[in-house]
C-alpha positions in Angstrom: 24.0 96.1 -40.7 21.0 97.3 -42.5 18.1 98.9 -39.9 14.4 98.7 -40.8 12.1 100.5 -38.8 8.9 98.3 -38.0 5.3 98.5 -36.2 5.7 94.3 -35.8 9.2 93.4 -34.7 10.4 93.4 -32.6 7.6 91.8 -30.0 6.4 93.9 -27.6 8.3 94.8 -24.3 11.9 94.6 -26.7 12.6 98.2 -28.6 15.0 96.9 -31.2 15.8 92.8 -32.2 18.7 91.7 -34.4 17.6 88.7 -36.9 20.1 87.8 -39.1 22.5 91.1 -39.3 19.1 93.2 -39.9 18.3 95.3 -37.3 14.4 94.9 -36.5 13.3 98.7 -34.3 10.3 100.0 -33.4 9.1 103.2 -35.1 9.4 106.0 -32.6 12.7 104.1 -30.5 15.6 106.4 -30.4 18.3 104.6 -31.4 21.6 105.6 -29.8 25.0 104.8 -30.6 25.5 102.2 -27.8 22.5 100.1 -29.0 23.4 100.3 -32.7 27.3 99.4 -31.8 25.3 96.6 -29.3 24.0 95.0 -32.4 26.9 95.4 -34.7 28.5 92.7 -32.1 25.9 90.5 -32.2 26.2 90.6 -35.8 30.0 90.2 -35.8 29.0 87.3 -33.4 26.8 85.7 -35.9 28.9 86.1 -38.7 31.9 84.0 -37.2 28.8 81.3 -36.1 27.3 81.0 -39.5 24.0 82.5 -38.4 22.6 79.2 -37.5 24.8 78.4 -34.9 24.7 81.8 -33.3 20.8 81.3 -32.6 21.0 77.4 -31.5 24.2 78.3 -29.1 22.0 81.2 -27.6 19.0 79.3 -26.9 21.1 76.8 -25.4 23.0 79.0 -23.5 19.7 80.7 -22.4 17.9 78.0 -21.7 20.9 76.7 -19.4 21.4 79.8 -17.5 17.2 80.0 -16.9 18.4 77.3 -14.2 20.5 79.2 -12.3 19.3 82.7 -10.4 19.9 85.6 -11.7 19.0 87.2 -15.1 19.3 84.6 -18.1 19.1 86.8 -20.4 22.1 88.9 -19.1 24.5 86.1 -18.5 24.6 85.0 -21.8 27.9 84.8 -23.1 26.9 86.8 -26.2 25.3 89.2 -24.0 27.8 90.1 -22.1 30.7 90.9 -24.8 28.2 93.2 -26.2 27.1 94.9 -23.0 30.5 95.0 -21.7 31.6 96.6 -25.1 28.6 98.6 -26.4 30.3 102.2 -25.3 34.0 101.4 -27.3 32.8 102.6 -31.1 36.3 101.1 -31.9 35.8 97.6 -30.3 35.2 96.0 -33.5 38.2 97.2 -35.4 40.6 95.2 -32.9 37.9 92.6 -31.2 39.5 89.1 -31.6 37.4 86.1 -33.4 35.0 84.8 -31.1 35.8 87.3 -27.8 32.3 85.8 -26.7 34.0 82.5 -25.6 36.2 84.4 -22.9 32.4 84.8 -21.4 31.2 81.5 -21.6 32.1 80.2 -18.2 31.3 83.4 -16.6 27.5 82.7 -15.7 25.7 85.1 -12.8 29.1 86.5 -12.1 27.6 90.0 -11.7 25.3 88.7 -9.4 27.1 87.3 -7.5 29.0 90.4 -6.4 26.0 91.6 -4.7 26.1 88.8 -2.2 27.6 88.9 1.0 29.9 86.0 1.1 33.1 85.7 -1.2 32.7 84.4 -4.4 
C-alpha cells in the first residue's frame, strides 16, 4: 500500500482515506500502526472485490445501514473486520478470502448491547 501525504484528501473531518490501495493522509496526522494495518484490510478487501465492487458493495451497505439506528458507518461489514482486527499486525498473514462476509449480517450489533432488553 503506497501512502501519500496530502493537504486535499482526504475531506475534511477524515485524517487518512484509502482510494484504490493508496493511502490518502493529511500532512501533520500521526499515523500509527493500527490505522496503517486498518487500511491494509481494506485494501486486502478490495483486492478480493476487484476495486469496483468493493466501493459499490460499501455504498450499498452504507446506505442500507443509514436506515437503521446506530452508526452507519461503523456497522459496515468492511468496517468492522478492520476495526475488530486493526491491533493483530499478523491478521493478514492467516485472514481467510473475504472474512468481511462473516460481518455482513451483523448490523448495529454493538449497539445493541447497550440496550436494556436481550438481544
Amino acid at each position: 500500500m503506497k501512502i501519500v501525504r496530502s493537504r486535499y484528501l482526504p475531506l475534511r473531518g477524515f485524517d487518512a482515506i484509502n482510494l484504490c490501495g493508496v493511502l490518502f493522509v493529511h500532512q501533520g496526522v500521526y499515523l500509527s500502526g493500527e490505522l496503517i494495518n486498518h487500511e491494509r484490510i481494506h485494501t486486502a478487501q478490495m483486492r478480493e472485490l476487484c476495486f469496483v465492487l468493493f466501493y459499490v458493495l460499501y455504498l450499498a451497505e452504507w446506505l442500507v445501514r443509514l436506515l437503521r439506528r446506530g452508526n452507519a458507518y461503523r456497522a459496515i461489514s468492511f468496517e468492522r473486520e478492520a476495526y475488530d482486527n486493526q491491533r493483530d499486525a499478523s491478521y493478514l498473514s492467516h485472514r481467510r478470502h473475504f472474512a468481511w462476509r462473516h460481518y455482513l449480517g451483523a448490523g448495529n450489533r454493538t449497539h445493541r448491547k447497550n440496550k436494556k432488553h436481550p438481544i
